[in-house]
C-alpha positions in Angstrom: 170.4 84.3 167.2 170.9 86.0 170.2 169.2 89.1 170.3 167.9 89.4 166.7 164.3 88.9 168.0 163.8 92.5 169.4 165.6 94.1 167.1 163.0 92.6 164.1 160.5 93.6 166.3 161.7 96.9 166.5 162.4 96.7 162.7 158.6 95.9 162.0 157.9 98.9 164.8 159.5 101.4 162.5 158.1 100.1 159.1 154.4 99.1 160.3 152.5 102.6 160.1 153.9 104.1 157.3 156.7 106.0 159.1 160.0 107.2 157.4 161.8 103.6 157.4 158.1 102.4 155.0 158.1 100.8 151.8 157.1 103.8 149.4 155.0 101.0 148.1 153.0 99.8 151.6 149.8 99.3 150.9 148.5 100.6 154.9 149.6 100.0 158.7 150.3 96.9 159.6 147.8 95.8 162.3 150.8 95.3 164.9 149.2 98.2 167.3 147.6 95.4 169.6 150.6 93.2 169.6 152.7 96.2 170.8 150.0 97.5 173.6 150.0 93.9 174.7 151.2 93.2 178.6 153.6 90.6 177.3 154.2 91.1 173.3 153.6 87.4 171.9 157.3 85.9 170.5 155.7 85.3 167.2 153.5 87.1 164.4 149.9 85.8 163.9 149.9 83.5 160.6 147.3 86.3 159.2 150.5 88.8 159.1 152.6 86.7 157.6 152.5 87.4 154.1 152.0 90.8 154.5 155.2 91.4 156.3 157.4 89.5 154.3 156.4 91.7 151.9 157.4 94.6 153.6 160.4 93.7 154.7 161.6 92.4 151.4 161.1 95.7 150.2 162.9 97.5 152.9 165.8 95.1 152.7 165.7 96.7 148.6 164.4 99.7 148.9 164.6 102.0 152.0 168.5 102.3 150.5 169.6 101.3 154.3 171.0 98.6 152.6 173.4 98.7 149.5 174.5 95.9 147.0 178.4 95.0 146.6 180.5 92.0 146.2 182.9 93.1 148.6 181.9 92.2 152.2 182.5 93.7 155.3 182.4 93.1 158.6 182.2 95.5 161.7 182.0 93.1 164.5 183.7 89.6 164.6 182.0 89.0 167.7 178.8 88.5 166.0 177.4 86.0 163.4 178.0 87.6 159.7 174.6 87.6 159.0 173.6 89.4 162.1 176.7 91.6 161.9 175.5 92.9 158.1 171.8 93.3 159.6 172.8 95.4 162.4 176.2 97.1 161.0 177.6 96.8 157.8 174.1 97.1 155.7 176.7 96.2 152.6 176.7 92.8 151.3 175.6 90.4 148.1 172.6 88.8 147.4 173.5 85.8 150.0 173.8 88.0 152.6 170.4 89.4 152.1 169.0 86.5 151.8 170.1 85.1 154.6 169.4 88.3 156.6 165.6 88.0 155.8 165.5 85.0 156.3 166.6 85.0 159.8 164.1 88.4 160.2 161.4 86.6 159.0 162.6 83.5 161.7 162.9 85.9 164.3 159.4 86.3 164.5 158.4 82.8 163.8 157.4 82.9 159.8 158.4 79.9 158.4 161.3 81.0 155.5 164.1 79.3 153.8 167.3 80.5 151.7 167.2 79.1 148.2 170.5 79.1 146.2 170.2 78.6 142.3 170.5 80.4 139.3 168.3 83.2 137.9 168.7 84.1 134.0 170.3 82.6 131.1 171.6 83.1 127.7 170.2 81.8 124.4 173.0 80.1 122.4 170.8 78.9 119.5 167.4 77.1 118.9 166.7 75.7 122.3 169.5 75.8 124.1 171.4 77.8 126.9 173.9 78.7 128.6 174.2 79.7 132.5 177.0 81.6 133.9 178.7 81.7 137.0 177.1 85.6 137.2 173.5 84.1 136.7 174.0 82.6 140.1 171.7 84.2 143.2 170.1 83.8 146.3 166.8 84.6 147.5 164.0 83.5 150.0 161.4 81.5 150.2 158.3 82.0 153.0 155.9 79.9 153.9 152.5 81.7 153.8 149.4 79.9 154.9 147.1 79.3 152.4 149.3 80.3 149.2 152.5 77.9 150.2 155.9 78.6 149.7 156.7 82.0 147.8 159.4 83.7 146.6 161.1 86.8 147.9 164.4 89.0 147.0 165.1 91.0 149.0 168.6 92.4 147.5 168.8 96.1 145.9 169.9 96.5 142.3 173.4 95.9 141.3 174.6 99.2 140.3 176.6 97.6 138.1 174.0 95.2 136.8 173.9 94.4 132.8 170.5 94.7 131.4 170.2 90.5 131.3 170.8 91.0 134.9 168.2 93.6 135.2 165.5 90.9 133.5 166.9 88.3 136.1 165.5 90.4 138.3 161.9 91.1 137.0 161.3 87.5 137.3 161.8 87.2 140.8 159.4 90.3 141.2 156.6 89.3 139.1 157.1 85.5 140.8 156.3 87.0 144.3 153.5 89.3 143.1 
């Protein structure tokens, strides 16, 4: 997408050594210091940082609260792709749209990440078996780390709405990417 590249890099600028737009929960400066004071900054992360930046910018996308949860979307500019218009503008959206906006920001700079639709959470109905509900449906990413595979991200805040079966919904996705 046209344009999204620098603004990730900048992005990973601002969240890299711990600065105000940091996860609370960063565990150190990201090494990016040599990429940046390069003559010509490469198009794409090295595979070691892969991981590590995923990370952090699922987290931001959740919890630098830059970004907010709703089911009603937005849009500032038509111009622009949705995605890239909530990334940029809106910072309002459902869990799609953060999906899909980390999964382009991971893209961007060339780590390997796919948008997984399914369904997170169910509801016992008696002696095994379920039920799934429309609302149990979500979105969230999948990154290609070198070494580990294919891992899961979620980058989308809390519903402040959320029911507590929502809220466990959630705390799988966590504890599956940790």
């Amino acid at each position: 997408m046209k344009g999204l590249r620098p603004w990730a890099w900048e992005l990973l600028d601002s969240i890299a050594d711990g600065g105000a737009r940091a996860s609370r929960s960063a565990t150190g400066p990201l090494p990016l210091s040599a990429l940046r004071e390069a003559p010509n900054r490469p198009e794409f992360l090295p595979i070691g940082l892969f991981e590590e930046v995923a990370r952090r910018l699922c987290r931001y996308f959740a919890e630098s609260g830059e970004y907010e949860y709703t089911l009603e979307l937005e849009r500032s500019d038509p111009a622009v792709d949705p995605v890239v218009d909530f990334l940029r503008n809106t910072r309002r959206g459902h869990c799609e749209r953060f999906a899909s906006g980390l999964a382009l920001t991971l893209r961007s700079v060339g780590v390997p990440a796919r948008l997984v639709k399914g369904f997170r959470g169910c509801e016992s109905t008696e002696e095994g078996k379920y039920q799934i509900r429309n609302y149990h449906a979500h979105s969230w990413v999948e990154a290609w780390i070198p070494g580990r595979g294919w891992m899961t991200f979620d980058p989308t805040p809390p519903d402040p709405n959320a029911t507590t079966r929502g809220l466990w919904s959630r705390a799988a996705l966590v504890f599956d990417a940790a």
